[in-house]
N, C-alpha and C positions, 0 to 999 in steps of 0.2 A: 540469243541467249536461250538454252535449253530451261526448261522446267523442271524442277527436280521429281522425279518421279514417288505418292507417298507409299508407303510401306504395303499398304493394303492392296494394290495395283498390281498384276501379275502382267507379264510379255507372254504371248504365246508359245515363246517356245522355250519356257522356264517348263523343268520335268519334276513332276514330286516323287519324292523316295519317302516310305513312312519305315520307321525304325525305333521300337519303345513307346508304341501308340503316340507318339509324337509327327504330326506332318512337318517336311523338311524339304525346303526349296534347294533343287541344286543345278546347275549355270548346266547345259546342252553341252554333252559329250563331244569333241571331237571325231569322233568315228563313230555313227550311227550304227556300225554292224552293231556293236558291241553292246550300243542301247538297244537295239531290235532283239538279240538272243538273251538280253535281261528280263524282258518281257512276255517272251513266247515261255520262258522255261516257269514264270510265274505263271503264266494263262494254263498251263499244261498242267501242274499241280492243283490247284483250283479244279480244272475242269473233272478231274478223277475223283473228287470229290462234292460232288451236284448234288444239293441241298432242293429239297421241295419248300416251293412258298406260295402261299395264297396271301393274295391282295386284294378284302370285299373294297368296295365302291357301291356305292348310292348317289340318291342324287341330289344334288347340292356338296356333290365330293369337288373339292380345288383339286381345277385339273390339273395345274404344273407339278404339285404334289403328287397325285397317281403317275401322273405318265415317267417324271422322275425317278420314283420309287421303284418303279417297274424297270425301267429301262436300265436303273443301274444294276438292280439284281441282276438280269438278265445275259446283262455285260461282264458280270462275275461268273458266271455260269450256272446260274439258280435256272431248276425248273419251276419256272410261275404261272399260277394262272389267276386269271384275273377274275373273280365271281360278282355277280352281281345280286347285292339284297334284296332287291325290288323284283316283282314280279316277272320279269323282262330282262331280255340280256342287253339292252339300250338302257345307257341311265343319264339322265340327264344335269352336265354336270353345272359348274359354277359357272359366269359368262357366257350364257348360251354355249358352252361346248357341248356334247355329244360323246360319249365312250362307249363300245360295243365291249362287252365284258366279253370271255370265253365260255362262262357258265351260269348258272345259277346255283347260289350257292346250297339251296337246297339239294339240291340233285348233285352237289360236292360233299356235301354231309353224307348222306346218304351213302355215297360210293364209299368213306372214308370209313362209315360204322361197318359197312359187309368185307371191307379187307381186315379192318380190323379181327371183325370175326374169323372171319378164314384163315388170319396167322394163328389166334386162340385153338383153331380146331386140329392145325397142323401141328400144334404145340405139343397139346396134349395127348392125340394118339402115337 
């Protein structure tokens, strides 16, 4: 006797299509090509348009929330970097984990005030 599988339950190879900010479960194509060139031409649009994001972390940040956050932007094609508030680019996260930021976010500050200025100065003359 099978179990009935509940709602909430996904199969691995159920694929999402989102349409009207609504997510929408649809049953695995027949012909892969055709799901593969759905997705390259999504990934290619996205990618022409690479968004910057910073992601601070401290410590006592939950890690499956940073490294999620991060992984997914990253996967959209966001340039992120990851800065750290604490002195150090080692921050010590929730359950003994461990995250090596990219920066400090000071010295991200910093860079983001002197371009700012620089587009200001190329503005103006």
């Amino acid at each position: 006797m099978a179990l009935p599988m509940p709602r909430h339950m996904l199969t691995h190879s159920s694929v999402f299509r989102l349409s009207h900010r609504t997510l929408h479960l649809a049953p695995p194509t027949t012909n892969p090509s055709s799901l593969r060139h759905r997705f390259l031409s999504v990934s290619a649009t996205m990618a022409s348009a690479a968004k910057k994001v910073l992601v601070p972390i401290a410590n006592g940040t939950e890690p499956i929330e940073a490294v999620i956050t991060i992984d997914v932007l990253r996967r959209s094609g966001a340039d992120v970097t990851v800065a750290s508030v604490e002195n150090q680019h080692r921050v010590d996260a929730g359950h003994a984990v461990k995250i090596v930021a990219d920066a400090l976010i000071s010295v991200v500050k910093i860079n983001c005030l002197r371009k700012i200025k620089e587009k200001r100065k190329r503005s103006n003359t």
